[in-house]
N, C-alpha and C positions, 0 to 999 in steps of 0.2 A: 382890468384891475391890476394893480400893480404888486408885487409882493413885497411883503416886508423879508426884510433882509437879517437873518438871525446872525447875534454878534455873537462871536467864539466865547467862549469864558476864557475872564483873566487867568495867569499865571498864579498859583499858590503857593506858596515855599512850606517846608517842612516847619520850619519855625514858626510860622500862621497857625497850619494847623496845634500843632503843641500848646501853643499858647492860647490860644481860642478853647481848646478840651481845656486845660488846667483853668483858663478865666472864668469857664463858666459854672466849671466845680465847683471852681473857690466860692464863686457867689452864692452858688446853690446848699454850700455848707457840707456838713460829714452830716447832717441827718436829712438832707437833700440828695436830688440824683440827676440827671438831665437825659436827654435821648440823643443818641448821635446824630437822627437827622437833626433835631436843633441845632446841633454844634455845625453840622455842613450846612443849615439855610444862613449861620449866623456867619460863615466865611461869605459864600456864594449864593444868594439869596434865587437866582433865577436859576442858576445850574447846580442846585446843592447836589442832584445826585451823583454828576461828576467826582466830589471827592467824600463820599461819603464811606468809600471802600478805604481811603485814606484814613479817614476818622477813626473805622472801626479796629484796623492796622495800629495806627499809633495810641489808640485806647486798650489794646493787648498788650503791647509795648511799654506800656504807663504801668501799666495793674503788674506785669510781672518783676516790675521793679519798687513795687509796693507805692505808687505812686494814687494808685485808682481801684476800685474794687468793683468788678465788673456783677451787675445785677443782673440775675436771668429768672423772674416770678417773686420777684423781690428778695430773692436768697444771694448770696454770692454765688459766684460760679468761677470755672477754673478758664482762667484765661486762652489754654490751649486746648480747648476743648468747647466755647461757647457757640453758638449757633441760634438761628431766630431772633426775634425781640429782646432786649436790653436796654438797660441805664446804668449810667456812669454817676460813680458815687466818688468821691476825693476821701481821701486817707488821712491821718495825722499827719504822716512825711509829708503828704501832696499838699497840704497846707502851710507847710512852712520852707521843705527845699525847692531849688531853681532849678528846673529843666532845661537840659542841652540835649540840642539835636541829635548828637551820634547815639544817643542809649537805646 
């Protein structure tokens, strides 16, 4: 039997992910939330786990810049401090400014 041959996962740039968390905020609205792994199967459908460490990174990154408000049992929770299960909720700021990579 021959094996299949697992393909490496693509390259993701920082700017993917950023833009993929904020795309799918935005759509999910401020009384909407989304779960990070959807945001990593909706980069990398076959290797989301890969950058789901990614996701979770730059969705602390977001929130401390008042960009996202990080849900932990549907409360907020403090960025530098969350742990376990979450959802990403988008902000008033996160719905109207432009995110760049260095922040």
């Amino acid at each position: 039997m021959a094996r299949e041959i697992e393909k490496k996962p693509r390259r993701v740039s920082d700017a993917e992910v950023y833009d993929t968390i904020i795309g799918m905020c935005r759509e999910a609205g401020p009384e909407g939330s989304v779960r990070p792994e959807d945001v990593a199967r909706a980069i990398l459908p076959e290797h989301w786990r890969t950058v789901l460490k990614r996701v979770r990174l730059f969705s602390k990154k977001l929130a401390q810049n008042g960009r996202l408000t990080i849900l932990r049992k549907g409360q907020p929770a403090d960025p530098d401090e969350f742990k376990g299960l979450i959802r990403l909720q988008i902000t008033e700021r996160g719905m109207v400014d432009e995110v760049e990579e260095s922040e």
